[in-house]
C-alpha positions as CSV (number, residue, x, y, z in Angstrom):
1,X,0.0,0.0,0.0
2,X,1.5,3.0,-1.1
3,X,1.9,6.4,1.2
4,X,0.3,9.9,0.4
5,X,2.6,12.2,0.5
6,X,0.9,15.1,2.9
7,X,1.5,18.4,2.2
8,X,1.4,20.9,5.6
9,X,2.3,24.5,5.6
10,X,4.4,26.2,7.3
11,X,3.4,28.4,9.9
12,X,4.4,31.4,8.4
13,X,2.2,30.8,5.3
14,X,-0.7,29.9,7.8
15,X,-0.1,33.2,8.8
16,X,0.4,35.3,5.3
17,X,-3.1,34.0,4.5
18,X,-4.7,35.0,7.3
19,X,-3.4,38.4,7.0
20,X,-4.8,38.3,3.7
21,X,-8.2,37.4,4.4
22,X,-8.4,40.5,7.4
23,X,-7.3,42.5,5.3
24,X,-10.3,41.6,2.6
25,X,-13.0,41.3,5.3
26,X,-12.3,44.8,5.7
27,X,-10.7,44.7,9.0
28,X,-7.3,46.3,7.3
29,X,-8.0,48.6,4.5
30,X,-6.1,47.7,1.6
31,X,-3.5,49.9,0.6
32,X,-3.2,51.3,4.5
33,X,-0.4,50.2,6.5
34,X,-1.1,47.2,9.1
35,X,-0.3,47.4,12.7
36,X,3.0,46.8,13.7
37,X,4.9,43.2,14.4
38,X,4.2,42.8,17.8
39,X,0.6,44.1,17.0
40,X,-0.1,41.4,14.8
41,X,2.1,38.8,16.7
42,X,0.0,39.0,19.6
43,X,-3.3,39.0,18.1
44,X,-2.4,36.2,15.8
45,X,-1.0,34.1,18.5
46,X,2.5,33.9,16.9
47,X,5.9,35.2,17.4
48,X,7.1,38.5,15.6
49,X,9.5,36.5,13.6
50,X,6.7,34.5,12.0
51,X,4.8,37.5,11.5
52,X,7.9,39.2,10.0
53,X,8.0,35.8,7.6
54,X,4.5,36.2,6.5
55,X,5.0,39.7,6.1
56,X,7.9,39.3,3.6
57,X,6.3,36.2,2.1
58,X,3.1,38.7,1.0
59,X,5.3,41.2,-0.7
């Protein structure tokens, strides 16, 4: 029986899309700047380097 290969993401892409989708619910304007680092880390649960990933993986 063969194995399926599962594909995760990493956290920082976890985190890029769900700074994407607040920023088209409306909770970030687009084109506005987002809060800073810590801002984000703390609402998002995560550290400010994983924010700083996502960050850089959205530009």
């Amino acid at each position: 029986m063969p194995i399926e290969t599962i594909q995760s993401k990493r956290l920082f892409e976890k985190i890029a899309e769900q700074i994407k989708m607040l920023i088209s619910s409306g909770e970030y304007k687009e084109g506005s700047r987002l809060p800073p680092e810590r801002d984000l880390a703390l609402q998002l649960g995560v550290s400010r380097p994983t924010v700083r990933e996502a960050m850089i993986a959205l530009e």
